[in-house]
C-alpha positions in Angstrom: 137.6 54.8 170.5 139.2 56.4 173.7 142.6 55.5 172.1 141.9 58.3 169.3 141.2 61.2 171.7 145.0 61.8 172.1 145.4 61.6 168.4 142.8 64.3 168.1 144.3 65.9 170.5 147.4 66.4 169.3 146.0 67.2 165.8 144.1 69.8 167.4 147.0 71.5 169.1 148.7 71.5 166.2 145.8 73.4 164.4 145.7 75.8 167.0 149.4 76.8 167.2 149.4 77.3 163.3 146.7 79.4 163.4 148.1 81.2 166.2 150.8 81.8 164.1 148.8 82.8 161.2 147.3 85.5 163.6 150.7 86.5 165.3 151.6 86.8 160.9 148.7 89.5 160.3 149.2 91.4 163.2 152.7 91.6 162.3 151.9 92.8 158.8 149.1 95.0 159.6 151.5 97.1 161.9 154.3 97.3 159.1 151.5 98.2 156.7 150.1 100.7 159.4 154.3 102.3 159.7 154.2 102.6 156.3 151.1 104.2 155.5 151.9 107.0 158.4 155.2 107.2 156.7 153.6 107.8 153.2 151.5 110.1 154.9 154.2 112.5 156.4 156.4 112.2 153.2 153.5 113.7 151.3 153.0 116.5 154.2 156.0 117.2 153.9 156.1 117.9 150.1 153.3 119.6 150.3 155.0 121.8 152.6 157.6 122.3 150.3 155.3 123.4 147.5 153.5 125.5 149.2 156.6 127.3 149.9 158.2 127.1 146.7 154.6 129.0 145.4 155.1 131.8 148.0 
């Protein structure tokens, strides 16, 4: 039985280092979704802007 714990071990490490990828994955697409959206955001501003002027 005692010769399985490093098995397990190992098994487990490698669990936890792809789910710390998966996370470092997210947190890298969340901010690039974030950059976006403020960049969407400012575009439409910005046009807004531009209407509004265009009206006056």
């Amino acid at each position: 039985m005692s010769q399985d714990y490093p098995a397990r071990i190992a098994a487990l490490e490698d669990a936890l280092r792809q789910k710390d990828s998966q996370l470092s994955l997210i947190a890298e697409t969340e901010s690039f979704l974030r950059s976006a959206l403020s960049r969407a955001e400012e575009k439409i501003e910005n046009e807004e802007r531009e209407i509004e002027h265009l009206r006056a």
